[in-house]
C-alpha positions as CSV (number, residue, x, y, z in Angstrom):
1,X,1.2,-3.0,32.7
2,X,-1.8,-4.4,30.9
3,X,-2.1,-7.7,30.7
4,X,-4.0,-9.0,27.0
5,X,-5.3,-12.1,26.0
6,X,-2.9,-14.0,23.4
7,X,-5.4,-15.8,20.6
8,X,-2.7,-18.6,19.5
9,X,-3.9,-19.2,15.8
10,X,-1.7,-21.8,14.9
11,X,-4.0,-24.0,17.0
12,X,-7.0,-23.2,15.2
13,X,-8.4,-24.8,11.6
14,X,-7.4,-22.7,8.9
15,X,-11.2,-21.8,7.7
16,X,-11.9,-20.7,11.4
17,X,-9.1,-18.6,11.8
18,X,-10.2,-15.6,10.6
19,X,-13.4,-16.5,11.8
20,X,-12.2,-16.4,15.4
21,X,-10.0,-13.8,15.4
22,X,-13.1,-11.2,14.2
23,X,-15.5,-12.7,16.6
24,X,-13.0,-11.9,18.9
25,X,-12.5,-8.6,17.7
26,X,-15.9,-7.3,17.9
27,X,-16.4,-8.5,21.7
28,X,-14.5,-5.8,22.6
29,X,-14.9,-2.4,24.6
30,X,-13.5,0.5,22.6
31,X,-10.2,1.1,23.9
32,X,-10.1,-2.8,24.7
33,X,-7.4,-5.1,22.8
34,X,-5.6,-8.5,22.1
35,X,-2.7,-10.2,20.8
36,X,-2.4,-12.9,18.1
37,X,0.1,-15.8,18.1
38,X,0.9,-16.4,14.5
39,X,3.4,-18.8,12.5
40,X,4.1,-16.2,9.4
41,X,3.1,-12.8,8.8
42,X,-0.7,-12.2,9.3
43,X,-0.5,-8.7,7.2
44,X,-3.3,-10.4,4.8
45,X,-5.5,-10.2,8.3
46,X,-5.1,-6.5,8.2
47,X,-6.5,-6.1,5.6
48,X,-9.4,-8.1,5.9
49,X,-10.5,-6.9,9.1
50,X,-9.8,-2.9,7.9
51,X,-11.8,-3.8,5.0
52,X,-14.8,-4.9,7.0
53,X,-14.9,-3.1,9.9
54,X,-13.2,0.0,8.9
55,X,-10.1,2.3,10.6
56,X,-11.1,2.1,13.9
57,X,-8.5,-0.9,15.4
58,X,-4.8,0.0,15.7
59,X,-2.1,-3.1,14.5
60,X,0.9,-3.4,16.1
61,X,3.9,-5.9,15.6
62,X,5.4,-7.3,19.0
63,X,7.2,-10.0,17.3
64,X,8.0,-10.2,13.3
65,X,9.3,-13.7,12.6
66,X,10.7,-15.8,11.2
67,X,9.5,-18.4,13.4
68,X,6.7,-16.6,15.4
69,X,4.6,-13.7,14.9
70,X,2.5,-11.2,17.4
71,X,0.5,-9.0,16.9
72,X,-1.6,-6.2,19.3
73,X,-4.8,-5.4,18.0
74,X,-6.9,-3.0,19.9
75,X,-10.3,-1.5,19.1
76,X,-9.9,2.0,19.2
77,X,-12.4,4.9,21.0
78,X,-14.7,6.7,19.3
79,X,-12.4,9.6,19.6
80,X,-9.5,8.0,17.9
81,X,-11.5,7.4,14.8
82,X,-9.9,9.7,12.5
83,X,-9.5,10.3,8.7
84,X,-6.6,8.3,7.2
85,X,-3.7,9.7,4.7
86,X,-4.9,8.1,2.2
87,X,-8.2,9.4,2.6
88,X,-7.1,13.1,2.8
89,X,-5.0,12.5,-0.2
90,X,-8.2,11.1,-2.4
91,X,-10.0,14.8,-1.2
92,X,-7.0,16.9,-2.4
93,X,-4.0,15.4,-4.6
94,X,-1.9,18.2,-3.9
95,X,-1.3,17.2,-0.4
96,X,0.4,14.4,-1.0
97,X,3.3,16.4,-2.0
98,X,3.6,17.7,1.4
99,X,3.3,13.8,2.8
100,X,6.3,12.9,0.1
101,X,8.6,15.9,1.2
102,X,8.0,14.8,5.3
103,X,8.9,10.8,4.1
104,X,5.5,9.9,4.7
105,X,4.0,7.0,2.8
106,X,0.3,8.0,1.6
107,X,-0.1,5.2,-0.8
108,X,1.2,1.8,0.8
109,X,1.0,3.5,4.2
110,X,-2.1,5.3,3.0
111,X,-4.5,3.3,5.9
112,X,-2.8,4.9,8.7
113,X,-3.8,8.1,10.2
114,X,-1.7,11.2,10.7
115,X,-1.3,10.3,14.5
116,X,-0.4,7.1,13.7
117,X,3.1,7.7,11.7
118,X,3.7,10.7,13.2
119,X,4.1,8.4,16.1
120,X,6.0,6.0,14.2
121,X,8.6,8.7,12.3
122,X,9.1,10.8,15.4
123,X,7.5,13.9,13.6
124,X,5.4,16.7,15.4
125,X,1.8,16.0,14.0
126,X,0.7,19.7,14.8
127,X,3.5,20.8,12.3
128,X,2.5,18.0,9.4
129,X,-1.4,19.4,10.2
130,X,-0.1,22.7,9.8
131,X,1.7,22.1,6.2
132,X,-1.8,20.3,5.2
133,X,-4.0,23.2,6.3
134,X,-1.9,25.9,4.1
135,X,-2.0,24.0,1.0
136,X,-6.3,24.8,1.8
137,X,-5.6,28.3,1.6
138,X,-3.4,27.8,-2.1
139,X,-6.1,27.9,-5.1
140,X,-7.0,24.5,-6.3
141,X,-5.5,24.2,-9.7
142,X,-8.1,21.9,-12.4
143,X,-6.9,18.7,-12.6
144,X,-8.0,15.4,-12.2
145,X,-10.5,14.4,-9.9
146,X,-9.8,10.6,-9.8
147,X,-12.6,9.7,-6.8
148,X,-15.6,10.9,-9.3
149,X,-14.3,8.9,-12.2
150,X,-16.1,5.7,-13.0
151,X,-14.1,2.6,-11.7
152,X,-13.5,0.9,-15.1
153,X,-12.5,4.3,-16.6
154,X,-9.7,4.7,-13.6
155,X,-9.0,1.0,-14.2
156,X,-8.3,1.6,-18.0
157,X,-5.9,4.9,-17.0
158,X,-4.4,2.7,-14.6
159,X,-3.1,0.1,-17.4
160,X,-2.4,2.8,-20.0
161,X,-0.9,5.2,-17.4
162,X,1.1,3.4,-14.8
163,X,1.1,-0.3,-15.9
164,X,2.5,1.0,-19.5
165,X,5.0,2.8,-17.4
166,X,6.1,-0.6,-15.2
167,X,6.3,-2.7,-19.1
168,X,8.3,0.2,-20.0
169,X,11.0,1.4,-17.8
170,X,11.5,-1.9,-15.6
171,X,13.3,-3.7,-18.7
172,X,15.7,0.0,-19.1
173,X,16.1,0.5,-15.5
174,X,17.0,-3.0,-14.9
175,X,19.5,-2.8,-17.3
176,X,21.3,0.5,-16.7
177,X,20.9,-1.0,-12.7
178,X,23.0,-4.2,-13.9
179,X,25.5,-2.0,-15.3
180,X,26.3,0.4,-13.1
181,X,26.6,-2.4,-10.3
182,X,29.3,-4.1,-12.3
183,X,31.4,-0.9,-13.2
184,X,31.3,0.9,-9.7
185,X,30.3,-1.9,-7.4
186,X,33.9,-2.4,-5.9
187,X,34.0,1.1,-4.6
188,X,30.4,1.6,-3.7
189,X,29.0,-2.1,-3.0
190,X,25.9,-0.5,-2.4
191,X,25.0,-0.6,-5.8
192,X,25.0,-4.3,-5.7
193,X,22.3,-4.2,-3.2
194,X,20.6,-1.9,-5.5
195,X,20.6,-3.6,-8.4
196,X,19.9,-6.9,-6.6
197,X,16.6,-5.4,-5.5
198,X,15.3,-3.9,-8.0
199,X,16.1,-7.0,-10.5
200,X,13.3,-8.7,-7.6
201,X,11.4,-5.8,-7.6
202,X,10.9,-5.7,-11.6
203,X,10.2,-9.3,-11.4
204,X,7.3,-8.7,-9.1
205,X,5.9,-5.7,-10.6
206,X,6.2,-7.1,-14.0
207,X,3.8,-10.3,-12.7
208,X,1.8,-8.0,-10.4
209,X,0.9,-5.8,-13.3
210,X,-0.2,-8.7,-15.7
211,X,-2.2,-10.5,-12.9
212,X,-4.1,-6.8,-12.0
213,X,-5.1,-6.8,-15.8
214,X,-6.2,-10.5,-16.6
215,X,-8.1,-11.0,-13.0
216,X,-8.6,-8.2,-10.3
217,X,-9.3,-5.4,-12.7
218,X,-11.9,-7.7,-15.3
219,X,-13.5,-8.4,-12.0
220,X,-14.2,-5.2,-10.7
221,X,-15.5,-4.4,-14.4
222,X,-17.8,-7.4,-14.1
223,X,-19.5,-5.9,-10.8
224,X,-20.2,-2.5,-12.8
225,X,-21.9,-4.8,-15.1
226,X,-23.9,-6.8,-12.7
227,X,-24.7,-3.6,-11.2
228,X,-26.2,-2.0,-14.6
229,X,-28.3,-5.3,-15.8
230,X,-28.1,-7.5,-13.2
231,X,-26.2,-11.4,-13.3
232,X,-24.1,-13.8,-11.6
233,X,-21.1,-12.9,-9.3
234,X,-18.1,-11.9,-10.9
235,X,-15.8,-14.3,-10.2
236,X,-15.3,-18.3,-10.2
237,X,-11.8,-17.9,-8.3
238,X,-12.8,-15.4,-5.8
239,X,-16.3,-15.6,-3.5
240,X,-15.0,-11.7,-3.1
241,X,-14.1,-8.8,-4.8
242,X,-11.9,-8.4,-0.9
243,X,-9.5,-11.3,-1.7
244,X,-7.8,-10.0,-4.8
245,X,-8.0,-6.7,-3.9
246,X,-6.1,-7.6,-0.4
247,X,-3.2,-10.0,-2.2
248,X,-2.3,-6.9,-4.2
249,X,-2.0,-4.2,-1.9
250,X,0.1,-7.1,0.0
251,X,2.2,-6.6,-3.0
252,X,2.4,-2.7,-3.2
253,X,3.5,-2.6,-0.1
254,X,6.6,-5.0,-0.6
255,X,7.1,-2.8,-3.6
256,X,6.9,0.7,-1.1
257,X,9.5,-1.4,1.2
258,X,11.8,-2.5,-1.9
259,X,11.9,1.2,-2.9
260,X,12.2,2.4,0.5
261,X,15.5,0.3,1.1
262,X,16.5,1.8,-2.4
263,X,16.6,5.6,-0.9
264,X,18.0,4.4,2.1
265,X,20.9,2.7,0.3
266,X,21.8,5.5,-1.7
267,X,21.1,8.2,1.1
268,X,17.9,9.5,-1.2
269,X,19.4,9.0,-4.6
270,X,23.2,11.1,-3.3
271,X,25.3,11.0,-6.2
272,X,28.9,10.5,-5.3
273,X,32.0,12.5,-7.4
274,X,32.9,9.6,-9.0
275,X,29.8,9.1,-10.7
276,X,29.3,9.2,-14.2
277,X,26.5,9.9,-16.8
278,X,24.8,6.1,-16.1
279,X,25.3,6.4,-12.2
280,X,23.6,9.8,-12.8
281,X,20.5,8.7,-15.1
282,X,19.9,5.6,-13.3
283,X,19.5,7.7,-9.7
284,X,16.8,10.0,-11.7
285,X,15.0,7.2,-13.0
286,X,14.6,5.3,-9.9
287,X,13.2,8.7,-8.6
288,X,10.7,8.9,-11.2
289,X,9.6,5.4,-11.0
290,X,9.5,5.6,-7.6
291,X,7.0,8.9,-7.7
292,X,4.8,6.9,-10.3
293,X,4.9,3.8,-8.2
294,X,3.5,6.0,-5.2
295,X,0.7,7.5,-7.8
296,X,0.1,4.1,-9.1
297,X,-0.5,2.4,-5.6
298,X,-2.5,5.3,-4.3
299,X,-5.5,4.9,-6.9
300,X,-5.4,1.7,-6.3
301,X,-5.3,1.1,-2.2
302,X,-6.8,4.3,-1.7
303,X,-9.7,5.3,-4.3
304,X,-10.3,1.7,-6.9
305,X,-10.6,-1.2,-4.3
306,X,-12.3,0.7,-1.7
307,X,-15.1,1.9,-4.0
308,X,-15.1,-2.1,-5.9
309,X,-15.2,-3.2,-2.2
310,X,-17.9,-0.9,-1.4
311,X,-20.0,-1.6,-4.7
312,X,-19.4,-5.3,-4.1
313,X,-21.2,-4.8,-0.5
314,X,-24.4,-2.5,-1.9
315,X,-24.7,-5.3,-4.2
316,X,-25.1,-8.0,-1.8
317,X,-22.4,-10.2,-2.7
C-alpha cells in the first residue's frame, strides 16, 4: 500500500497554513499525493485550492472529526482532468434534470466529475454518460442562457428570483413544518427531525441570503465597475473576491446536506395514509424549495463566482 506524507497543520502558523499546504501541493508529480492532519473541517481549503489551481486534485476524507481531521489530496494525471457536473450543466440546463432523477448533486456537488460520484453513489458512469448524450440529440428548447448574461444582471435575477423565493416561503414552510410535527409527531417522530432541520436551515438561509445581497454580490458589482472605468479594489473586508465567494458555497453545501437528510427522512417526500391536507402541502413545498434551492446554488457555485473569480484575476487583483 502506498505510503503518503502526513502535513500535520495544527503545527503550523495560521497565515502559513495555506501557504504550505499549496507549496506542497504543486511539488508534486501528477498522480502523486498527500494527507493533511487538521483540527476541524478544512472544506474552506477545498475550495481555495480548486479555485486557484483548478479540477485537477481529487479530496478525499480519511477521518471527519470531531477531534481530528484527514484529508488525501492527490494531483491528478493529465488524463483524469475532465469536465465537472457543474460545468456540463452551465453548457446545457436541461441536463441537470437527468443528474436530479439519478440523485446526483450538480449544484453543491457541482465541482465533481461524473467519474467522481459515480464512484461515490455506486452508479455505472457509462449509463449516466449515456442519459447525458440523448438529451444532445432532443431539440434545444429557447430558454435562458444564464453563462452569457452579464454578472450583475444574473446577480439582480438571483435576488428577485431565488432570494425573493427564500424571504418568502421559509417563514410558510417553517410554519406548516412546526405544525405538522406537533400533530403527527407521536406516530411518525420523523417529522420532528424534519421540522427541527429545516427551522436551522431557514435560519441560515434567511442570514445567508441577506449577507449575499449587502456584501458578496455589491462586490462582485464593484469589479464590473473597476473593470469599465478603472479604481480601487472592491472591497475593505476582503483582499479577494475568493474569500466571500468560498464562505458561501461552504453554506450551500450545508443547505444541499440539510435538504438531503430531509428526503432521506421522509423516504423522498412518501406520504403515509394517515396524512392529511398539511402533511400533504408541506411534502410538496419542501420539493419545490428544494428544486429552487438546487437552481439557486447552481448559478451561484457554478456560473456567478467562477466568472467574478475569473474577472477578479484578468484584473490583477
Amino acid at each position: 500500500m502506498e505510503t503518503l506524507d502526513i502535513l500535520d497543520v495544527t503545527l503550523i502558523e495560521p497565515r502559513l497554513k495555506h501557504p504550505q499546504i499549496f507549496d506542497k501541493f504543486d511539488s508534486l508529480a501528477p498522480t502523486e499525493g498527500f494527507i493533511i492532519h487538521n483540527d476541524h473541517d478544512p472544506k474552506p481549503l477545498y475550495y481555495q485550492l480548486l479555485g486557484e489551481r483548478g479540477n485537477v486534485f481529487s479530496w478525499e476524507y480519511l477521518e471527519n472529526g470531531p477531534l481530528n481531521w484527514k484529508v488525501r489530496i492527490q494531483k491528478l494525471g493529465e488524463e483524469a482532468s475532465q469536465e465537472t457536473i457543474g460545468e456540463i450543466v452551465v453548457k446545457d440546463y436541461r441536463k441537470a434534470q437527468v443528474f436530479k432523477k439519478l440523485g446526483i448533486d450538480f449544484c453543491c456537488g457541482g465541482k465533481k466529475t461524473v467519474e467522481e460520484v459515480c464512484k461515490t453513489k455506486g452508479l455505472d458512469p457509462d449509463q449516466v454518460k449515456a442519459e447525458l448524450e440523448s438529451v444532445n440529440m432532443q431539440e434545444l428548447q429557447t430558454g435562458n442562457n444564464f453563462d452569457k448574461w452579464q454578472l450583475d444582471f444574473l446577480a439582480d435575477y438571483i435576488v428577485n428570483t431565488h432570494h425573493d423565493y427564500v424571504k418568502t416561503n421559509v417563514p410558510f414552510i417553517t410554519e406548516l413544518a412546526n405544525k405538522v410535527a406537533a400533530v403527527h409527531g407521536a406516530h411518525h417522530p420523523e417529522l420532528l427531525e424534519v421540522a427541527e432541520t429545516f427551522n436551522q436551515l431557514g435560519r441560515d438561509l434567511s442570514l445567508h441570503v441577506l449577507k449575499e445581497e449587502n456584501v458578496v454580490f455589491p462586490f462582485i458589482k464593484e469589479l464590473l465597475v473597476r473593470k469599465a472605468h478603472g479604481g480601487a479594489a472592491a472591497s475593505e473586508i476582503f483582499d479577494s473576491v475568493q474569500t466571500p465567494t468560498q464562505m458561501m458555497e461552504v453554506e450551500h453545501e450545508q443547505a444541499g446536506a440539510d435538504m438531503a437528510l430531509i428526503r432521506a427522512l421522509t423516504q423522498d417526500y412518501k406520504l403515509p395514509l394517515d396524512a392529511c391536507t398539511s402533511y400533504t402541502i408541506l411534502f410538496k413545498k419542501m420539493q419545490e424549495f428544494e428544486n429552487d434551492l438546487f437552481n439557486h446554488v447552481h448559478l451561484e457555485n457554478n456560473i456567478l463566482f467562477p466568472k467574478a473569480i475569473s474577472l477578479e484575476k484578468d484584473l490583477g487583483n
